[in-house]
MMTF fields as JSON, N, C-alpha, C and O atoms, coordinates in Angstrom:
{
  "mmtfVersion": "1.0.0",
  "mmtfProducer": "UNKNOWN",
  "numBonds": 335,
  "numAtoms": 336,
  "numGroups": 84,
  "numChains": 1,
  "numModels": 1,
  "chainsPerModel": [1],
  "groupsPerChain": [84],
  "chainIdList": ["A"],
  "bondAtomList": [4, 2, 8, 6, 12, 10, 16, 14, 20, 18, 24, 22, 28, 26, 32, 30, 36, 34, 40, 38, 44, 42, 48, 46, 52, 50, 56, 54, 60, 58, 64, 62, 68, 66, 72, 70, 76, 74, 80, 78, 84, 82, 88, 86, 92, 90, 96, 94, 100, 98, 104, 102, 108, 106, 112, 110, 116, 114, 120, 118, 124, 122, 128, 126, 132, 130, 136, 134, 140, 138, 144, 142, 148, 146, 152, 150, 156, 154, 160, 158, 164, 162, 168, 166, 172, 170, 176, 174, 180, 178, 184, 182, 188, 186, 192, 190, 196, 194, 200, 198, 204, 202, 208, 206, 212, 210, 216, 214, 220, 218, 224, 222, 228, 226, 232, 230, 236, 234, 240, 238, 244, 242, 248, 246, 252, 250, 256, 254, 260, 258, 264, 262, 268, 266, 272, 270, 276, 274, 280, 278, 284, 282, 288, 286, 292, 290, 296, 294, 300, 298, 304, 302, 308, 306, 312, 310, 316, 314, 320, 318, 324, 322, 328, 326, 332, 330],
  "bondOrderList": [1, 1, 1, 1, 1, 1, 1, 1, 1, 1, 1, 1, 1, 1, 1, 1, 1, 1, 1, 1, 1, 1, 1, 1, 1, 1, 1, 1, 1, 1, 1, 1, 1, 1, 1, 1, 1, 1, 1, 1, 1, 1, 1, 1, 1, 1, 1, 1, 1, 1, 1, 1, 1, 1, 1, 1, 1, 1, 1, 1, 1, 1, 1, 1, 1, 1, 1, 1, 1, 1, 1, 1, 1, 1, 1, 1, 1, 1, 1, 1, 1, 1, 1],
  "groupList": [{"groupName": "UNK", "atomNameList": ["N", "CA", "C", "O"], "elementList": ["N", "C", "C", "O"], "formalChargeList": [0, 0, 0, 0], "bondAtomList": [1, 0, 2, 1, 3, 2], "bondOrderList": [1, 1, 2], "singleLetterCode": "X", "chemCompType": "L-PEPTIDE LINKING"}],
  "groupTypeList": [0, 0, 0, 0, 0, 0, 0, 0, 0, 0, 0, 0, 0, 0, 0, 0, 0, 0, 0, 0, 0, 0, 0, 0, 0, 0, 0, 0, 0, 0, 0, 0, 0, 0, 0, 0, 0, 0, 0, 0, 0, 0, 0, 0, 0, 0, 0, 0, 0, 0, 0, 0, 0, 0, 0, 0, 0, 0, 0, 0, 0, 0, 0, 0, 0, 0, 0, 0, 0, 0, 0, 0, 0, 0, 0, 0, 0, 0, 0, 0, 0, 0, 0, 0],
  "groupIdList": [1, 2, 3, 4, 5, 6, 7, 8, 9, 10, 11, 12, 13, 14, 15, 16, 17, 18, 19, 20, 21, 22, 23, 24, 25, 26, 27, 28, 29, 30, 31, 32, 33, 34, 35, 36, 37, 38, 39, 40, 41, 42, 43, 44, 45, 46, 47, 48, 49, 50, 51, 52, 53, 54, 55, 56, 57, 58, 59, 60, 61, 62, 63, 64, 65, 66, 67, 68, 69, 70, 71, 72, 73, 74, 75, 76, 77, 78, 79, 80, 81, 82, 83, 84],
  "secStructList": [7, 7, 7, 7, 7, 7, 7, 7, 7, 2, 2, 2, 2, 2, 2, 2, 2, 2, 2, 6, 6, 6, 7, 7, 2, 2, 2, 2, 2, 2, 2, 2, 2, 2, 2, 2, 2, 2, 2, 2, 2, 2, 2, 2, 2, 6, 6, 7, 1, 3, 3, 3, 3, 3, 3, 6, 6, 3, 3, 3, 3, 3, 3, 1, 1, 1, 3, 3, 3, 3, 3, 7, 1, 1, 7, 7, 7, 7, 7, 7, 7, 7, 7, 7],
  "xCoordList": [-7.597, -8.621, -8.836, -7.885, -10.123, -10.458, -10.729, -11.539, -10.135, -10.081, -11.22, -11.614, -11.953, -13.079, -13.135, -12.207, -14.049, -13.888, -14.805, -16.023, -14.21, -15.595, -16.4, -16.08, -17.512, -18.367, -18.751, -18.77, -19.049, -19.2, -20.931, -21.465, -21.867, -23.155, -23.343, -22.689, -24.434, -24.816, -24.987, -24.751, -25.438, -25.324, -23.659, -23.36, -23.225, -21.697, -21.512, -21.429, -21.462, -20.791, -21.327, -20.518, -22.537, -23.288, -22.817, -22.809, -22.387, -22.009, -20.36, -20.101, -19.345, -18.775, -18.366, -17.329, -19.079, -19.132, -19.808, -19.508, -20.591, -21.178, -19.859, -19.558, -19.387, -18.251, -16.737, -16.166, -16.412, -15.156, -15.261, -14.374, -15.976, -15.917, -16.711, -16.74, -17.175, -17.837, -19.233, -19.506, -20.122, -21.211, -22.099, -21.974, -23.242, -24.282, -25.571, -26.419, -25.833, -26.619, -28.144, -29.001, -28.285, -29.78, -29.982, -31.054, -28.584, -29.257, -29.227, -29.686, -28.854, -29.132, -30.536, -30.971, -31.095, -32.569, -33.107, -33.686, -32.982, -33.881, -33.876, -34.992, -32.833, -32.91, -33.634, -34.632, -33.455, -34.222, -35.602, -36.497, -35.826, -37.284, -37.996, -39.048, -37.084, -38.069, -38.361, -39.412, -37.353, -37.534, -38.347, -38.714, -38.786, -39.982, -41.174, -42.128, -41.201, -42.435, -43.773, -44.968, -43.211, -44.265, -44.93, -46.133, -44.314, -44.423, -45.835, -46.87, -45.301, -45.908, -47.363, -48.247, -47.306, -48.319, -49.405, -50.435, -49.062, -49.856, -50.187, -51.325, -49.295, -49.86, -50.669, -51.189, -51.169, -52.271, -53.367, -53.909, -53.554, -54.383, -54.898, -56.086, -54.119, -54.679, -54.839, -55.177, -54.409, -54.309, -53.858, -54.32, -52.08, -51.155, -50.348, -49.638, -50.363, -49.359, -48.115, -47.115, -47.885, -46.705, -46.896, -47.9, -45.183, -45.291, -42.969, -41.979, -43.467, -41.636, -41.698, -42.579, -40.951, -40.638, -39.675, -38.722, -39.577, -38.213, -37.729, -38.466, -36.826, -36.737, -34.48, -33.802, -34.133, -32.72, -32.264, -31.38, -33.117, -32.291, -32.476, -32.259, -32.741, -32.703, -34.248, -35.136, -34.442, -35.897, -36.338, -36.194, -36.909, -36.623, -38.061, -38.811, -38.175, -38.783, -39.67, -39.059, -40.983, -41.702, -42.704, -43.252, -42.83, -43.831, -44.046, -43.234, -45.344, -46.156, -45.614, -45.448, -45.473, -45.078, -43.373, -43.251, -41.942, -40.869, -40.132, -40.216, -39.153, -38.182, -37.955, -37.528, -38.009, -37.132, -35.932, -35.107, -35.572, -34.507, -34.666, -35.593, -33.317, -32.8, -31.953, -30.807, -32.84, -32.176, -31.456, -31.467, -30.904, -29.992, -30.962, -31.825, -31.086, -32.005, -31.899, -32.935, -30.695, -30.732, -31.848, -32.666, -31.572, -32.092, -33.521, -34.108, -34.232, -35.777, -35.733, -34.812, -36.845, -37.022, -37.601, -38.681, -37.271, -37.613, -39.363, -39.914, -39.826, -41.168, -41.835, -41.332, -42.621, -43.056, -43.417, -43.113, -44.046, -44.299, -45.648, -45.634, -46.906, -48.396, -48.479, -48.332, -48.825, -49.509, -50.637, -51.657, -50.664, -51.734, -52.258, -53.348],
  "yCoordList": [-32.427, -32.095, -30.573, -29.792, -30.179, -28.771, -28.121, -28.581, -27.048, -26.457, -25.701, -24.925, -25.734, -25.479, -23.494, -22.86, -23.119, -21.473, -21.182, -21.075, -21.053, -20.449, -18.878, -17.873, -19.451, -17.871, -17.527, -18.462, -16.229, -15.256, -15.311, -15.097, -15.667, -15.412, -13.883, -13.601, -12.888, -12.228, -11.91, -10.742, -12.848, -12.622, -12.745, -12.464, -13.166, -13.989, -12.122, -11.426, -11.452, -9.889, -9.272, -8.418, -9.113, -8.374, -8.318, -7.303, -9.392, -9.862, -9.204, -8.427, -9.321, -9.166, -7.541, -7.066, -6.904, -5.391, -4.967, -3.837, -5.571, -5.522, -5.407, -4.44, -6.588, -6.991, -6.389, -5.829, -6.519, -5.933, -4.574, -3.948, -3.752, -2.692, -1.576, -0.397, -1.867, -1.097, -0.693, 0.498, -1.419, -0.646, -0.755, -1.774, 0.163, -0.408, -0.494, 0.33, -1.794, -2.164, -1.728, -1.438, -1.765, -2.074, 0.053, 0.562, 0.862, 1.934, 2.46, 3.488, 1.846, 1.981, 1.407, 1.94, 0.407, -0.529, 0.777, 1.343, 1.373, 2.085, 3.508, 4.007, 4.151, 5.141, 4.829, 5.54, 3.778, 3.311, 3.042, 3.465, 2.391, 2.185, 3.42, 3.569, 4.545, 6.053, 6.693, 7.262, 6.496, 7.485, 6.739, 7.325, 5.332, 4.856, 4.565, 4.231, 4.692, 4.669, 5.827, 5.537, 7.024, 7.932, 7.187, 7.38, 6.455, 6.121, 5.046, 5.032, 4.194, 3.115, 3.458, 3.222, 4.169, 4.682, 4.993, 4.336, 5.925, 6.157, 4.66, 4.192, 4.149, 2.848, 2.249, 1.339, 2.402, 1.449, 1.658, 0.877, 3.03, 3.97, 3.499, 3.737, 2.796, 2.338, 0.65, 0.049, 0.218, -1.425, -1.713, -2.627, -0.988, -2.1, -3.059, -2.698, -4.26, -5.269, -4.971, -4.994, -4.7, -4.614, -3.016, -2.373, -2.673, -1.459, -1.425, -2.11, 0.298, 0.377, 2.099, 2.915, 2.261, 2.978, 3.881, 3.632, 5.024, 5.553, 6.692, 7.634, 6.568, 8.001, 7.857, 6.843, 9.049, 9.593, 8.608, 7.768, 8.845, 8.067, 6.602, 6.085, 5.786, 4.401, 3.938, 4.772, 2.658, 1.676, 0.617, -0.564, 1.06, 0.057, -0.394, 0.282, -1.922, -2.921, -3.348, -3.971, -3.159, -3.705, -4.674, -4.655, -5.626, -6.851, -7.472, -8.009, -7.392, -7.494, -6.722, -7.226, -5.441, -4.735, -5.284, -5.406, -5.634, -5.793, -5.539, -6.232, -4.38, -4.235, -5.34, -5.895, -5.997, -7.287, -6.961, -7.874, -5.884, -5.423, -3.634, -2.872, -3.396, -1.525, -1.741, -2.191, -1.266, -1.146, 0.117, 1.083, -0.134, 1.51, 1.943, 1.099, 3.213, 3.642, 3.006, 2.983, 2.365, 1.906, 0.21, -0.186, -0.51, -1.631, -1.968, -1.379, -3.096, -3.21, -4.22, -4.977, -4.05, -5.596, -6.251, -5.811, -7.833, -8.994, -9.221, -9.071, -9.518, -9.696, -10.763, -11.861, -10.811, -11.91, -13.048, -12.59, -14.662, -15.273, -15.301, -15.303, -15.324, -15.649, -16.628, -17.78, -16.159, -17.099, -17.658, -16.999, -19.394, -19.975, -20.036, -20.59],
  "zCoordList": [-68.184, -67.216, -67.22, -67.254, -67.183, -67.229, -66.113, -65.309, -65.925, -64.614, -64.251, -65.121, -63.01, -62.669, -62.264, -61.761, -62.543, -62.393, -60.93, -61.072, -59.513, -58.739, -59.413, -60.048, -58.825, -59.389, -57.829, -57.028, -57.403, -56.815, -56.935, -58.024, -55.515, -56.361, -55.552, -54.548, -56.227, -55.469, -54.245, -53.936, -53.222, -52.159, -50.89, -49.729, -51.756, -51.085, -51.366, -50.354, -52.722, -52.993, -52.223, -51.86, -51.537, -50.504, -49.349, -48.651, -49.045, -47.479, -47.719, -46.8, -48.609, -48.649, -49.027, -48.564, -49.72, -49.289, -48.075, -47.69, -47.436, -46.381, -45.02, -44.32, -45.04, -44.098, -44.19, -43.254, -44.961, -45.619, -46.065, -45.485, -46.884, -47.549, -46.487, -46.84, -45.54, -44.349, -44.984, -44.835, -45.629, -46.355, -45.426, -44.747, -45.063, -44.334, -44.655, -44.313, -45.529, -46.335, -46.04, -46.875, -44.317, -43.871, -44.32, -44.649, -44.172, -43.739, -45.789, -46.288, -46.16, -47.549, -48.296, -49.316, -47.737, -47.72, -47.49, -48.417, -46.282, -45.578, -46.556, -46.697, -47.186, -47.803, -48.802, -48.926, -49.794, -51.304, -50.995, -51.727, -49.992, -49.271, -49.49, -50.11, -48.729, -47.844, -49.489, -49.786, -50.34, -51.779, -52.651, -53.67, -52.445, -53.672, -53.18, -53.882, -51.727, -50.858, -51.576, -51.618, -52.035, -52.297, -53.613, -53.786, -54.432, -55.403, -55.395, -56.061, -54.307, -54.024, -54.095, -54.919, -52.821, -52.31, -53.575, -53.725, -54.312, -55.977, -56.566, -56.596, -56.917, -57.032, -56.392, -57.037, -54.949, -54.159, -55.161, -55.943, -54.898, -55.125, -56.505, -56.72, -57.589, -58.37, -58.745, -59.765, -57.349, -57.227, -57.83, -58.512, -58.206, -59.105, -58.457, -57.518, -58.842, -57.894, -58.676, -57.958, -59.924, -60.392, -61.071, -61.376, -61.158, -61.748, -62.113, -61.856, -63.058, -63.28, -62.514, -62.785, -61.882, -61.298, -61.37, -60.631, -62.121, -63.104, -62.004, -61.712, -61.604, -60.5, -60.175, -60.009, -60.212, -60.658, -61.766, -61.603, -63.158, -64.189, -63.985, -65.081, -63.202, -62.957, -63.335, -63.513, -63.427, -63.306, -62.58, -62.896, -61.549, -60.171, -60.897, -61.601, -60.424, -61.013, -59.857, -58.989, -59.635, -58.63, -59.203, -60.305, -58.087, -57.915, -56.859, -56.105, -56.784, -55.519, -53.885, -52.775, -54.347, -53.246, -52.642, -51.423, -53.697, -53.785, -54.759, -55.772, -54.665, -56.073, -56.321, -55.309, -57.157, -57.725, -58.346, -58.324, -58.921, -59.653, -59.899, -59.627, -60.533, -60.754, -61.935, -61.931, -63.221, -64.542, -64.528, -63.765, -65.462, -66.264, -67.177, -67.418, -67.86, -68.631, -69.853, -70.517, -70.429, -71.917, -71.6, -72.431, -70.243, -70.303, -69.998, -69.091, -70.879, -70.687, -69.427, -69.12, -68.845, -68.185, -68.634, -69.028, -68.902, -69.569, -69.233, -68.143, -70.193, -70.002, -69.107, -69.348, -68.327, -67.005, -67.944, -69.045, -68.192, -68.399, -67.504, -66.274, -68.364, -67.912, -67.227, -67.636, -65.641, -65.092, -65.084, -64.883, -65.37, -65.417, -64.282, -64.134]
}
């Protein structure tokens, strides 16, 4: 019989640096928020729903007005699949 492995999903590690590690997630939201907001903003301005966002070395990944993700500089983000 093969022994089963739990996995850890993302959000269980959140809560758990959240709770345990003293992080305070909302006032960290609120800092990443206040520093890509100027960004955004340029983007209205040219009605992008999506965009990459390169700012201290990183590539914060927006769509439809939500980071979805924060690359490292070596990594691409995977290409969207066309919506029909």
């Amino acid at each position: 019989m093969s022994r089963r492995r739990l996995r850890v999903c993302d959000h269980a590690l959140l809560r758990f640096v959240e709770r345990v590690g003293g992080l305070d997630v909302e006032a960290l939201r609120r800092s990443l928020e206040g520093s890509l907001n100027r960004c955004d903003l340029a983007a209205a301005r040219l009605h992008a729903e999506e965009m990459v966002i390169i700012a201290d070395g990183l590539k914060y990944i927006v769509v439809k007005n939500v980071v979805v993700t924060v690359l490292s500089p070596k990594m691409k983000p995977k290409r969207q699949r066309q919506r029909r």
